[in-house]
PASEBA-1860 file (N, C-alpha, C; in nm, 3 decimals):
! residues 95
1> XXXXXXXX> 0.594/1.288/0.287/0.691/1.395/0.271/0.728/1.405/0.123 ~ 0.723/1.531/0.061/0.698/1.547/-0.073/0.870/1.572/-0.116 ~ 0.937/1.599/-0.207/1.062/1.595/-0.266/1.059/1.767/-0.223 ~ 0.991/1.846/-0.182/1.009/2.022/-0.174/1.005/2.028/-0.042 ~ 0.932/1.908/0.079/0.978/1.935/0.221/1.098/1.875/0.224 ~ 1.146/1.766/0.189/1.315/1.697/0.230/1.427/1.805/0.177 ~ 1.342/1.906/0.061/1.492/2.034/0.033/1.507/2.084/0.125 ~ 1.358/2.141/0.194/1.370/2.230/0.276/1.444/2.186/0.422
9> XXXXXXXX> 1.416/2.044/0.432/1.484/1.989/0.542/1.642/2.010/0.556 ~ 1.684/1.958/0.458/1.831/1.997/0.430/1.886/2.137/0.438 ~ 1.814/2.181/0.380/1.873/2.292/0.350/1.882/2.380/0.540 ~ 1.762/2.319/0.602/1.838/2.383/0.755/1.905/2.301/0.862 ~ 1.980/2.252/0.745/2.061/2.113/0.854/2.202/2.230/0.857 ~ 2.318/2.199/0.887/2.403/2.253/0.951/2.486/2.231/0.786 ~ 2.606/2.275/0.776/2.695/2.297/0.642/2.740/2.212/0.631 ~ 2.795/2.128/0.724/2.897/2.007/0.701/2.832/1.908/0.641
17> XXXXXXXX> 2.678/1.889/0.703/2.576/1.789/0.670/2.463/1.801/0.497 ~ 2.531/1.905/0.468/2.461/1.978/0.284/2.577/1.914/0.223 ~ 2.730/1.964/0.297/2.818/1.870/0.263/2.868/1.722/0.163 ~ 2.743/1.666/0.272/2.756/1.521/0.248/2.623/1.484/0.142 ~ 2.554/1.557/0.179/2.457/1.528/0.091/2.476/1.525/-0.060 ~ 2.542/1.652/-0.080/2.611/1.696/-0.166/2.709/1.560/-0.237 ~ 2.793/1.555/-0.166/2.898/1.423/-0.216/2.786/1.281/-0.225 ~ 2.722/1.258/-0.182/2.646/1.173/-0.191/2.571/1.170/-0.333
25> XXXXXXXX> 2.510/1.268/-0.324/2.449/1.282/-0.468/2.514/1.261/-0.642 ~ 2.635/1.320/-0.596/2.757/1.336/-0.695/2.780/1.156/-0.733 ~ 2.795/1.117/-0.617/2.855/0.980/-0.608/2.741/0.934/-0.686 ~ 2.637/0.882/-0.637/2.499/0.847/-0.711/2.503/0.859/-0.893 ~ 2.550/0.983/-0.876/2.476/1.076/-1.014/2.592/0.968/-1.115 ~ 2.744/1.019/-1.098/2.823/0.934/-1.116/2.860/0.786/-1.184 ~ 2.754/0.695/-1.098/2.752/0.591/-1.099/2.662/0.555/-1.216 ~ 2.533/0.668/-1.166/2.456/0.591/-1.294/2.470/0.639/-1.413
33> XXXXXXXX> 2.586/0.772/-1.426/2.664/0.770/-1.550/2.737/0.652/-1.612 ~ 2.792/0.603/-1.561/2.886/0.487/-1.521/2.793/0.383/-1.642 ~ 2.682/0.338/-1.538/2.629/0.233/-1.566/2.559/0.248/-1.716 ~ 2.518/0.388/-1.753/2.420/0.407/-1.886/2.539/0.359/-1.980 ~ 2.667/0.467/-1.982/2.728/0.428/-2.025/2.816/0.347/-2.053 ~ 2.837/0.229/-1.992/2.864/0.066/-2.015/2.787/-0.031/-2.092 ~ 2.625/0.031/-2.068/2.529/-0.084/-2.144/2.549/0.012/-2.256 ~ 2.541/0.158/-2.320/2.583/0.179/-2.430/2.666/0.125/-2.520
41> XXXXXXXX> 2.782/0.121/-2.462/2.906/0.081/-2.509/2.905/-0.086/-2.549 ~ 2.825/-0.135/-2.468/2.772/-0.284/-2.523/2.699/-0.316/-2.609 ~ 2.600/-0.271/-2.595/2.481/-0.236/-2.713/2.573/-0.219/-2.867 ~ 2.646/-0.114/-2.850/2.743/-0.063/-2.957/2.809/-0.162/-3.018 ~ 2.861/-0.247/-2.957/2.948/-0.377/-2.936/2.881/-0.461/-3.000 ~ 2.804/-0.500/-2.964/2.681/-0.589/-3.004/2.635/-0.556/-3.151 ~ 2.606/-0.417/-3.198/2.561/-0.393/-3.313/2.704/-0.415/-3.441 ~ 2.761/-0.356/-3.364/2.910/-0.385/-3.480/2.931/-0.531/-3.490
49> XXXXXXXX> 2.894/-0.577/-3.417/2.938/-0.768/-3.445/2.863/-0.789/-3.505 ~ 2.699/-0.748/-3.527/2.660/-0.817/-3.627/2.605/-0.730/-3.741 ~ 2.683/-0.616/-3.747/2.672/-0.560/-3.861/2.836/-0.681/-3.940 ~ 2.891/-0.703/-3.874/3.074/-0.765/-3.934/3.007/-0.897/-3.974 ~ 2.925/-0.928/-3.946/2.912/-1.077/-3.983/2.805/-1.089/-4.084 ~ 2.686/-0.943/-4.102/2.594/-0.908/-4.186/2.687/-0.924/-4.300 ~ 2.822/-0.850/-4.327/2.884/-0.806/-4.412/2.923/-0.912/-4.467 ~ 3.002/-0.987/-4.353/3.048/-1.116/-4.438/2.968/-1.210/-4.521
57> XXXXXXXX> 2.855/-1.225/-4.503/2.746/-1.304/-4.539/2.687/-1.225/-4.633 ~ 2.727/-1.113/-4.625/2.642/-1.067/-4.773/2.736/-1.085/-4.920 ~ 2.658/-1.001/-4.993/2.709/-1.060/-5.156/2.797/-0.910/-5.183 ~ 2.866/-0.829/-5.055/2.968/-0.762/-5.109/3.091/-0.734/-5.145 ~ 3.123/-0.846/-5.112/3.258/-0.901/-5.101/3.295/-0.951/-5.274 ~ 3.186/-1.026/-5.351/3.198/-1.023/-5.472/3.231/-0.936/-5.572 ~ 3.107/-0.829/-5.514/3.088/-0.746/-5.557/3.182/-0.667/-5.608 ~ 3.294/-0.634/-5.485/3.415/-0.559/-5.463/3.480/-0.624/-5.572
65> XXXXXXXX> 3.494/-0.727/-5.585/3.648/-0.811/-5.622/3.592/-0.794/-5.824 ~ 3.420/-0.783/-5.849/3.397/-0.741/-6.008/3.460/-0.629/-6.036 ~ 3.407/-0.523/-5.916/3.483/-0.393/-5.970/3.579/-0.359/-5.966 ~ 3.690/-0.443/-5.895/3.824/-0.447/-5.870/3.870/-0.515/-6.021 ~ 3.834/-0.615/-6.055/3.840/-0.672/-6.193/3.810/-0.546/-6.319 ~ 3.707/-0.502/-6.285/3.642/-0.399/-6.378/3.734/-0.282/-6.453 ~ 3.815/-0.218/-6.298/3.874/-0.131/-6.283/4.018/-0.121/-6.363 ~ 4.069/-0.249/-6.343/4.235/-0.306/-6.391/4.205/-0.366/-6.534
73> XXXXXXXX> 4.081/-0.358/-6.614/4.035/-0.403/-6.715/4.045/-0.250/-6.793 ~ 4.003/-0.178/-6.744/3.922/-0.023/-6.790/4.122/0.060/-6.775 ~ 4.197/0.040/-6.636/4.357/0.104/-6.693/4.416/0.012/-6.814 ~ 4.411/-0.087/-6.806/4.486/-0.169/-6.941/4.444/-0.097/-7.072 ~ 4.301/-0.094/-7.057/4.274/0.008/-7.207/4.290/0.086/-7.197 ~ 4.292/0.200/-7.098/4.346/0.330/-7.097/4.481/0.351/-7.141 ~ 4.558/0.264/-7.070/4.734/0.213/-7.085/4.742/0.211/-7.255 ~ 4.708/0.131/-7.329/4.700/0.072/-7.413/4.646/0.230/-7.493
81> XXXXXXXX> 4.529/0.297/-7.520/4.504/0.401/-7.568/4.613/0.497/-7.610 ~ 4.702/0.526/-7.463/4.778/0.632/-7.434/4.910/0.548/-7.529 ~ 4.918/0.445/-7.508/5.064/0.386/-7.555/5.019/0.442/-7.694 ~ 4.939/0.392/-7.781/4.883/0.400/-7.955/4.897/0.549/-7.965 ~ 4.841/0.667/-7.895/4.855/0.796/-7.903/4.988/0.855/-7.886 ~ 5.059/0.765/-7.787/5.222/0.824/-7.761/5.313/0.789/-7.947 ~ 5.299/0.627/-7.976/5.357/0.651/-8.085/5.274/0.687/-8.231 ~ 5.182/0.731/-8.190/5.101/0.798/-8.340/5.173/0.947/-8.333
89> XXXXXXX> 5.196/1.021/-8.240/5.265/1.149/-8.199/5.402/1.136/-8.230 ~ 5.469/1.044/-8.239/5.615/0.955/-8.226/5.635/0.989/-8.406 ~ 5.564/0.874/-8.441/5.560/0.897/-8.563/5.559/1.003/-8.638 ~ 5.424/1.067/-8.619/5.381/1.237/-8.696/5.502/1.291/-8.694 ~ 5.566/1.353/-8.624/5.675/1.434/-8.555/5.767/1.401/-8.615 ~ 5.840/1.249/-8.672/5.906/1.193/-8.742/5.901/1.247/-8.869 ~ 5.786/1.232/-8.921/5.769/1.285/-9.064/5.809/1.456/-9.108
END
């Protein structure tokens, strides 16, 4: 019995009984929504843990903390620029 005689079977069963078939199917369909999406969600799980532990173990964490150094190196001279320009202006203006 091929998947196009069991439609046809159904389909001349009585209403109540398409019914159930009906809810049946739903239920099914449902479930193995259910299920894809759980091992997704694990999988997912799984990749983020060891992307978090890739991270930790890598050399970016250094990395961060040079250019964090870099950065507060590069405003001090900026700071410092702007201060020399504020009283060179200070001065001029004086004269």
């Amino acid at each position: 019995m091929g998947l196009y005689d069991k439609i046809e079977e159904i389909r001349s069963k009585p209403e109540h009984i398409r019914i159930r078939y009906v809810w049946f199917m739903v239920f099914v369909s449902t479930i193995g929504i259910i299920f894809l999406w759980w091992f997704s969600f694990k999988s997912r799980q799984i990749e983020s843990n060891s992307a978090l532990d890739n991270l930790k173990n890598s050399e970016i964490i250094p990395q961060i903390n040079e250019q964090k150094d870099s950065l507060k190196t590069t405003v001090n001279q900026a700071k410092t620029v702007l201060d020399t320009q504020m009283q060179n202006q200070k001065t001029d203006s004086a004269q």
